[in-house]
C-alpha positions as CSV (number, residue, x, y, z in Angstrom):
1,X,64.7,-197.4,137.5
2,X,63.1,-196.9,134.2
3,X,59.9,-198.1,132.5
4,X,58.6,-198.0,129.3
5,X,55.1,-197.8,128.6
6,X,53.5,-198.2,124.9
7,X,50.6,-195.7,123.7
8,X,48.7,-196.5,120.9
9,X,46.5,-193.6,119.1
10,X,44.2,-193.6,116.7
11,X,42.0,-190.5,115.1
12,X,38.5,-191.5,115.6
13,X,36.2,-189.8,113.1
14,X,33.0,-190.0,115.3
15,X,34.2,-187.6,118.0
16,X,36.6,-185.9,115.5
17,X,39.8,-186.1,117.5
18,X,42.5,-188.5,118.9
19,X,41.8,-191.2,120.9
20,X,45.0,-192.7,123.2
21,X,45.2,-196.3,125.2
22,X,48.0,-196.8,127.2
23,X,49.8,-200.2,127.9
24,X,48.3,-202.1,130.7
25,X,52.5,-203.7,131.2
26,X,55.7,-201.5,131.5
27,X,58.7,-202.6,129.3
28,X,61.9,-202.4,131.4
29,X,64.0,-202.2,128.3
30,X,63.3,-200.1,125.2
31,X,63.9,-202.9,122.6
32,X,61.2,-204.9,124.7
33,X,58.8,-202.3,124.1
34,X,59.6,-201.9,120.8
35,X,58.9,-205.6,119.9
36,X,55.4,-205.8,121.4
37,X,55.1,-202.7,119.3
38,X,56.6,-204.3,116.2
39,X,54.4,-208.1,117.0
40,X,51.1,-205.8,116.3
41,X,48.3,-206.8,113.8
42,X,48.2,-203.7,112.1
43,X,52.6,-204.0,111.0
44,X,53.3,-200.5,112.6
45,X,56.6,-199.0,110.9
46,X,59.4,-197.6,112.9
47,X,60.3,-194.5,112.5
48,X,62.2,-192.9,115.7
49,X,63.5,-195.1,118.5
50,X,60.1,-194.0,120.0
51,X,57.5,-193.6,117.5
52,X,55.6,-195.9,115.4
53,X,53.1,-195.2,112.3
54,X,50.8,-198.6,111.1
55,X,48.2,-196.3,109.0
56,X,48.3,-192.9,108.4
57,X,46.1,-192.2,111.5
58,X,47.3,-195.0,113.8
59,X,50.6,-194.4,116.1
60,X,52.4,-196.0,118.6
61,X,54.7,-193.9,121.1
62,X,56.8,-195.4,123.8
63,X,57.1,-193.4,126.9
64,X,60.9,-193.4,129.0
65,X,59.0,-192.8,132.5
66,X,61.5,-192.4,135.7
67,X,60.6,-194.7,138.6
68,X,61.7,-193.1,141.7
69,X,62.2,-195.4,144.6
70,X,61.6,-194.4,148.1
């Protein structure tokens, strides 16, 4: 089974580097992940399959993650 899980980064000036949150929800299809990407505030931009720009220092990624059943 896969998932996909959304990560949102932004570069935060006051620590002078990236900062990353990850989706609290998995997306069990990529087109589901890609609309809560595309229903943000901030009108993100597609422009891969997974990869998202809104400003020029805010991303979105969607990661494929394998789910391995035992």
């Amino acid at each position: 089974m896969r998932v996909y899980i959304v990560e949102y980064r932004h570069y935060n000036r006051s620590v002078a580097g990236w900062v990353s949150k990850l989706s609290q929800e998995g997306y069990t299809t990529i087109q589901a992940a890609q609309a809560y990407v595309e229903s943000r505030a901030n009108e993100p931009s597609k422009q891969t399959e997974f990869y998202y720009q809104a400003l020029p220092l805010e991303e979105y990624y969607i990661h494929e993650v394998m789910i391995r059943e035992a």
